[in-house]
C-alpha positions in Angstrom: 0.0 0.0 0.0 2.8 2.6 0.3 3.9 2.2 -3.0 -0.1 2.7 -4.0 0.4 5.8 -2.0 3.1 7.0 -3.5 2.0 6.5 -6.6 -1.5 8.1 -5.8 -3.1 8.8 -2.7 -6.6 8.3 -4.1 -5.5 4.8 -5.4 -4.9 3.8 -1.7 -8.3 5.8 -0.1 -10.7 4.2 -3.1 -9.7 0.9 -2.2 -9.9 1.4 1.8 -13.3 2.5 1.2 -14.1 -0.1 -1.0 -13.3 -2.8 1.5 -10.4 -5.8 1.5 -12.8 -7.7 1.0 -14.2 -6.7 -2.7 -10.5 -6.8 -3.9 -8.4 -8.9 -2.2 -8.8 -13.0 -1.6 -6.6 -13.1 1.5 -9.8 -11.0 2.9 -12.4 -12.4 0.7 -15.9 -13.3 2.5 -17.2 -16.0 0.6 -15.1 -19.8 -0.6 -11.9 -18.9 -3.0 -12.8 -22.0 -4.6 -15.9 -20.4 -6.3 -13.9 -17.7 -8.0 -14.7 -18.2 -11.8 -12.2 -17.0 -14.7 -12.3 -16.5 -18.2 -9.2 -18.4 -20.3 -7.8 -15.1 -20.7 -7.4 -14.9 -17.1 -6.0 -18.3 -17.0 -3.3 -17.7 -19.6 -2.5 -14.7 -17.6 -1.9 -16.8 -14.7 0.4 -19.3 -15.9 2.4 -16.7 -17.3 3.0 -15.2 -14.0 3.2 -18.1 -11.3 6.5 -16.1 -10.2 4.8 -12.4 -10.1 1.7 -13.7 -8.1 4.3 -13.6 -4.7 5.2 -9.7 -5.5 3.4 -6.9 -3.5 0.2 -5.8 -5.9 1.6 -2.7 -7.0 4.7 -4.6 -8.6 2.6 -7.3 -10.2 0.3 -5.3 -11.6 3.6 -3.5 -13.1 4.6 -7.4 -14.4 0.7 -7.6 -16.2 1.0 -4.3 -17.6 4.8 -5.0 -19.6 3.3 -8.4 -20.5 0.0 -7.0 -22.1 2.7 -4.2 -23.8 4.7 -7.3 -24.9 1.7 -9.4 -26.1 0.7 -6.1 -28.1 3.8 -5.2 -29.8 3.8 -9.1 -31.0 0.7 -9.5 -32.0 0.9 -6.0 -33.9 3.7 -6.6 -35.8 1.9 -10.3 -36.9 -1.4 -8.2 -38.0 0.5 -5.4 -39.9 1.8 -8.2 -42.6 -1.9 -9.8 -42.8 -3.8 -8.6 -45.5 -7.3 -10.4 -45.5 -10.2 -8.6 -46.4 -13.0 -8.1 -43.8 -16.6 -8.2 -44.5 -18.6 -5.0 -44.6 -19.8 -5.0 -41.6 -16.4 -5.5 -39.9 -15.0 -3.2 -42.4 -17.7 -0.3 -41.3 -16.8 -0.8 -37.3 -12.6 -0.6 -38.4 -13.1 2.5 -40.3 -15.1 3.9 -37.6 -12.8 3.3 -34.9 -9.8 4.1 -37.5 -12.0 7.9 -37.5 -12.1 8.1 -33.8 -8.5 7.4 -32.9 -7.2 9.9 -34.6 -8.9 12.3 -32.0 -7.3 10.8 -29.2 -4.0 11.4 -27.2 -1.3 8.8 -27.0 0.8 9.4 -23.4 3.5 6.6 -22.7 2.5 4.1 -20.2 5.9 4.2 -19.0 9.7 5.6 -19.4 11.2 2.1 -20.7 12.3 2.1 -24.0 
């Protein structure tokens, strides 16, 4: 939590006053057994079995360069494909093509 607090102080207050036990397992109120995931959240999981015993704030630092990995790859796969989409599809990329280019870009973080 004092890395959450240095980081941002609301970030530590908002989960106080949400409760340990909405967020956390270690407090959780009902059987950690019953704790559903989607495959997603599995693959996520075996990729870090090591991160899971690092303090939140630093494993959430671990999900965040993987997701930036997983991006990147995946990115550089897609920008050599060059199957045509179906109208529909096509409509909802050209959309969102139109709406990014009104947003900002900020750097999630200072590694290169």
């Amino acid at each position: 939590m004092e890395k959450v607090e240095a980081v941002d102080i609301r970030v530590k207050n908002y989960l106080k006053l949400t409760g340990y036990e909405k967020w956390t397992r270690s407090y959780a109120t009902v059987n950690r057994g019953w704790t559903l995931t989607s495959n997603i959240a599995g693959s996520i999981n075996g990729v870090h079995v090591s991160a899971r015993e690092l303090p939140i704030y630093d494993f959430l630092e671990e999900v965040q360069l993987l997701f930036a990995k997983w991006n990147w790859k995946y990115r550089q796969q897609t920008s050599y494909t060059f199957t045509p989409l179906i109208g529909k599809f096509y409509d909802i990329l050209k959309e969102n093509e139109a709406l990014c280019t009104h947003m900002t870009v900020v750097p999630a973080t200072e590694y290169v």
